[in-house]
C-alpha positions as CSV (number, residue, x, y, z in Angstrom):
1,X,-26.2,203.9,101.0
2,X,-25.8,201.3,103.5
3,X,-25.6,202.6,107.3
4,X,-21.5,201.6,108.1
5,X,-21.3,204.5,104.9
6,X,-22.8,207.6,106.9
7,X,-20.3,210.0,108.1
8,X,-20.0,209.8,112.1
9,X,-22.2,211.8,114.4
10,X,-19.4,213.5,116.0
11,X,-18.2,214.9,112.4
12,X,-21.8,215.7,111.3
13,X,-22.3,218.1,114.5
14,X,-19.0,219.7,113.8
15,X,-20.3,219.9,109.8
16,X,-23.6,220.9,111.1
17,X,-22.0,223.9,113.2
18,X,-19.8,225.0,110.4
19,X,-22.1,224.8,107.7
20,X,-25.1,227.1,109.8
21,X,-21.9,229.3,110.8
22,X,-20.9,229.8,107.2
23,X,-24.5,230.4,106.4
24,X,-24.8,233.6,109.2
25,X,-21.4,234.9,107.2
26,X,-22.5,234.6,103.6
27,X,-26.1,235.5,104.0
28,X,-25.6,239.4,104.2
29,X,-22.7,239.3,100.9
30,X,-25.1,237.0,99.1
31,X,-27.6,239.8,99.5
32,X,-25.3,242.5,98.5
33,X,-23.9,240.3,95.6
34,X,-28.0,239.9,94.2
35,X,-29.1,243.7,94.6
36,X,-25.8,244.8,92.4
37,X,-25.8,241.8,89.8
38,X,-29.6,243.0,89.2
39,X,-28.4,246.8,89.1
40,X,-25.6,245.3,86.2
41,X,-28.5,243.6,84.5
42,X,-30.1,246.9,84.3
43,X,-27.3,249.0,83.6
44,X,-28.0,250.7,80.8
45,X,-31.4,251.0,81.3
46,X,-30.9,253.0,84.0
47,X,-27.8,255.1,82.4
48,X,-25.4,254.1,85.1
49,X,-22.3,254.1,82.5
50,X,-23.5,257.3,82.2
51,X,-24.6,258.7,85.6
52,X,-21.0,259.7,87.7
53,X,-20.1,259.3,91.1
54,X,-21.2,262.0,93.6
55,X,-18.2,264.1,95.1
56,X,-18.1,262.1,98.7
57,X,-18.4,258.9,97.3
58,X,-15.7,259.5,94.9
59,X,-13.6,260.9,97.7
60,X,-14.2,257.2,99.8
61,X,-13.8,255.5,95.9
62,X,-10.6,257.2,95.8
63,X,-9.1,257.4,99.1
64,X,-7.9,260.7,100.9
65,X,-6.1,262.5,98.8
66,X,-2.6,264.9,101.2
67,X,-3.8,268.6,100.9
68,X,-2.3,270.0,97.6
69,X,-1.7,274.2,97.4
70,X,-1.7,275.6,94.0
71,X,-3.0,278.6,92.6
72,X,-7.0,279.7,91.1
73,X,-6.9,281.5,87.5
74,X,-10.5,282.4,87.0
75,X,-12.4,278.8,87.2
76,X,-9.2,276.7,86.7
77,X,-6.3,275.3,89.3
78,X,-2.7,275.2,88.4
79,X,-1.2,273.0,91.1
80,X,1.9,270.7,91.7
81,X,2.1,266.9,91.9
82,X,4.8,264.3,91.6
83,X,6.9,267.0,89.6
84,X,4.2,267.4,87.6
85,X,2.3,270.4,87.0
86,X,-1.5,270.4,86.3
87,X,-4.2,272.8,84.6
88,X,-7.3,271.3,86.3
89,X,-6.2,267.5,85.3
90,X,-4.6,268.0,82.7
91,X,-0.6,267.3,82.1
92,X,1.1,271.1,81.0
93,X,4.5,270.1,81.9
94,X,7.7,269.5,84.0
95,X,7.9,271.5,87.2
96,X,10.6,269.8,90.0
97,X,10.4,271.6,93.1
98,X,8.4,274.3,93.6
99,X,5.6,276.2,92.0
100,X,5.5,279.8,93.2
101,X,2.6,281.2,91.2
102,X,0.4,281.7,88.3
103,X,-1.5,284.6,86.4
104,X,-4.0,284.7,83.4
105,X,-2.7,287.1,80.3
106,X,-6.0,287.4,78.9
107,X,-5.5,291.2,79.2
108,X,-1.9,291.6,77.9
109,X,-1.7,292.6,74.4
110,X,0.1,290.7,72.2
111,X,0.0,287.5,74.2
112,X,-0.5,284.2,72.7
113,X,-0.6,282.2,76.4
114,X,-3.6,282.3,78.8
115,X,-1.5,281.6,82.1
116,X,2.0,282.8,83.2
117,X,3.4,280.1,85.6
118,X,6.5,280.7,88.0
119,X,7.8,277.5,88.9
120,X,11.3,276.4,89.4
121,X,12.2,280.0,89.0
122,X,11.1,279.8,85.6
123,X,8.0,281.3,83.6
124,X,6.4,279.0,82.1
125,X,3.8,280.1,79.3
126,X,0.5,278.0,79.3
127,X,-1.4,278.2,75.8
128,X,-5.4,278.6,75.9
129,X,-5.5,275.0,75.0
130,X,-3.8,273.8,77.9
131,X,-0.6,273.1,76.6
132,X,2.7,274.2,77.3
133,X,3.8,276.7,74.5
134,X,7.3,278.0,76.3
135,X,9.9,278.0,78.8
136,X,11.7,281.1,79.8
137,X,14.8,280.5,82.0
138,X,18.2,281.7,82.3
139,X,19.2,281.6,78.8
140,X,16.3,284.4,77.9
141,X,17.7,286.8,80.8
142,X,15.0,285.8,83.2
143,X,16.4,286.6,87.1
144,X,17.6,283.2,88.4
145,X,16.5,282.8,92.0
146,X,12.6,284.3,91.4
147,X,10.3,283.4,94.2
148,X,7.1,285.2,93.5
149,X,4.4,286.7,91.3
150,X,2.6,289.3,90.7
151,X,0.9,292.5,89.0
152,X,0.4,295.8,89.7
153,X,-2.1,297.0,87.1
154,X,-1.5,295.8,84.1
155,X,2.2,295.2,84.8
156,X,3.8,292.5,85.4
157,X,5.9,291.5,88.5
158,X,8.2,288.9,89.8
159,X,10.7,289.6,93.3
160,X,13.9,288.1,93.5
161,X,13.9,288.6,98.0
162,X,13.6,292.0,98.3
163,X,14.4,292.9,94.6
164,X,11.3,293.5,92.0
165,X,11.4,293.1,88.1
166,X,9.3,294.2,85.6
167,X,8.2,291.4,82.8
168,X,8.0,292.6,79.5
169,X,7.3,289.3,77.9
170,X,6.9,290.4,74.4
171,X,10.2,292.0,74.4
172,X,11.6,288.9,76.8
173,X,12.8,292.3,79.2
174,X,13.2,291.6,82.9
175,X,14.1,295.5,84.5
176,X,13.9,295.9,88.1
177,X,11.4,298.5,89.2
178,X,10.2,300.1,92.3
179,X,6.3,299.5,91.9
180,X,5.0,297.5,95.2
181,X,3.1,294.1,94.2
182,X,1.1,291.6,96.5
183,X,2.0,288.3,95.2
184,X,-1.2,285.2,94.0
185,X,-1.1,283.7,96.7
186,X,-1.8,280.1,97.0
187,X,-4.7,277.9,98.1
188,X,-5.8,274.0,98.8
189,X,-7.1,272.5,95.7
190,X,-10.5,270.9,95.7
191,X,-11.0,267.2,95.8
192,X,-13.0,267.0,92.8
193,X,-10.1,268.8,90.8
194,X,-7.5,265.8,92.4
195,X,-9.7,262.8,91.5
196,X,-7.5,261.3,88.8
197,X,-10.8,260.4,86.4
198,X,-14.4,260.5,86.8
199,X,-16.1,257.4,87.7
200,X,-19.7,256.6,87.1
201,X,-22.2,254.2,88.7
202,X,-21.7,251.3,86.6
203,X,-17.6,250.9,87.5
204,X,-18.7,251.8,90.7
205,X,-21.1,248.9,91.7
206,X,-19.2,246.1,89.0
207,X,-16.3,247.0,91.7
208,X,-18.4,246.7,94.4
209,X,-19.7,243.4,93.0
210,X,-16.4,241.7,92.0
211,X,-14.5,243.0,95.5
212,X,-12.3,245.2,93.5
213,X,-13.2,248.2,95.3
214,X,-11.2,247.2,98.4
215,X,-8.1,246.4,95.8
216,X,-6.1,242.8,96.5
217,X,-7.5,242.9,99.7
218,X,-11.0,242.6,98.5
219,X,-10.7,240.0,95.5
220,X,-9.1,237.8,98.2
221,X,-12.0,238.0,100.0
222,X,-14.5,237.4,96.9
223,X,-12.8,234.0,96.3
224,X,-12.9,233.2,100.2
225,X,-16.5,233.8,99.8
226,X,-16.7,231.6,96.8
227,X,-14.9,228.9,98.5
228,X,-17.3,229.4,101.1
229,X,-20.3,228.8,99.1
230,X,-18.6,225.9,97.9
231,X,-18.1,224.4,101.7
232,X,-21.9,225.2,102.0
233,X,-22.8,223.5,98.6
234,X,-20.9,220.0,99.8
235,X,-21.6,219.7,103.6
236,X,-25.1,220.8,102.4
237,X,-25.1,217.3,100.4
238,X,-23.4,215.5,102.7
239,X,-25.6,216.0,105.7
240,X,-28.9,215.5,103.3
241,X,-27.4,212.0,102.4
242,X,-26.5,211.5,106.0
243,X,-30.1,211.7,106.8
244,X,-31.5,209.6,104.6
C-alpha cells in the first residue's frame, strides 16, 4: 500500500481510542457469552433441560409478582387473577370480582366435588380433577348477595351480612340457621404457586446468552454488542495495515 494510502494520524488516534475503548466494554460480555455457549454445548450432559430454576431466581426470571390473597385447601391455593380463578396453576373457571372463600368436601357424603368456592356470590363446585363441574347461582335458590364461608362441624355455612344459611348441596337447600361460623379466611399466595411455568437451567442460560432475559431491551443490546465486535474486527484491520 503506498504511503499517500494510510489513513491520517489524527483519525488513527481517534480509531486507536475507540477501538481499546470498545475492547474494555466487550471484554467482560465476551466472557459471559463463552462460559454460557460452553454450558449450551454441554447441556444435556449435564441435565440442564432437566434441572429447574431455584425459587429466587425464578422470582428475578419472572419479575415481582403484586401480592395475591386467596384461600389454602389442604396443600392446594384457590386464588383470583385477571378474572380468572386458579387451583394451584391451573384454569377452573370464570370468577369477575371477588372470591370470598373456598372449602374441601372430602368429608361430605354424597359429594362428587373436592372444593366449594364462593366467588361472585356464587358456589362454584371444583371436581377432584381440577375442573369445574358446576355453578350454583340464583336460578338454584342460592342467597344472592353471599359474602362468606364457612362450617361449623360438618355443616355447611354461607352469611348474607348478618344473616347465616345452611348448604344442603345435595338437596340444592339454602335455610337460614342460627349456628355461629368463623369464615376461611384468606391468605398471600406463594411465589412459587404464581410463576406462570416452571423454567429450567437450559431456557434459563440460552436467555441469558441470546439477551432475551432482559426482554427488547436486552436483544437490542446483543446486536449493539455484535455491531461492536464488528467495529473492533475493521478498525482492528485498518490500524494493522496502517502500520505496515
Amino acid at each position: 500500500m503506498r504511503q499517500g494510502a494510510k489513513v491520517p494520524l489524527r483519525w488513527t488516534r481517534l480509531l486507536r481510542r475507540w477501538h481499546r475503548l470498545s475492547g474494555v466494554g466487550l471484554a467482560t460480555f465476551v466472557v459471559l457469552l463463552s462460559l454460557t455457549g460452553i454450558l449450551l454445548n454441554h447441556s444435556d450432559r449435564l441435565a440442564l433441560p432437566e434441572s429447574p430454576l431455584p425459587a429466587t431466581l425464578a422470582a428475578v426470571y419472572f419479575g415481582t409478582e403484586p401480592e395475591i390473597q386467596g384461600f389454602r385447601v389442604a396443600s392446594q391455593f384457590v386464588y383470583l387473577r385477571a378474572e380468572t380463578l386458579y387451583l394451584d396453576q391451573q384454569p377452573v373457571g370464570f370468577c369477575q370480582q371477588e372470591l370470598a372463600g373456598a372449602i374441601a368436601l372430602e368429608d361430605v357424603e354424597a359429594m362428587p366435588a373436592a372444593l366449594l368456592v364462593l366467588c361472585d356470590s356464587e358456589l362454584l363446585l371444583i371436581a377432584t380433577s381440577g375442573e369445574l363441574s358446576e355453578r350454583l347461582g340464583a336460578g338454584y335458590g342460592v342467597p344472592t348477595g353471599l359474602s362468606a364461608l364457612g362450617r361449623s362441624g360438618d355443616t355447611l355455612l354461607a352469611s348474607q351480612g348478618e344473616v347465616t344459611y345452611r348448604l344442603d348441596l345435595v338437596r340444592l337447600e339454602f335455610e337460614p340457621s342460627d349456628l355461629a361460623f368463623e369464615p376461611v379466611k384468606s391468605m398471600a399466595v406463594p411465589d412459587g404457586i404464581l410463576m406462570p411455568a416452571v423454567v429450567s437451567w437450559e431456557q434459563f442460560i440460552l436467555d441469558l446468552h441470546s439477551g432475551k432475559l432482559l426482554g427488547l431491551y436486552g436483544v437490542m443490546f446483543s446486536d449493539l454488542l455484535a455491531v461492536l465486535l464488528i467495529f473492533m474486527s475493521i478498525s482492528g484491520i485498518m490500524m494493522w495495515w496502517n502500520s505496515r
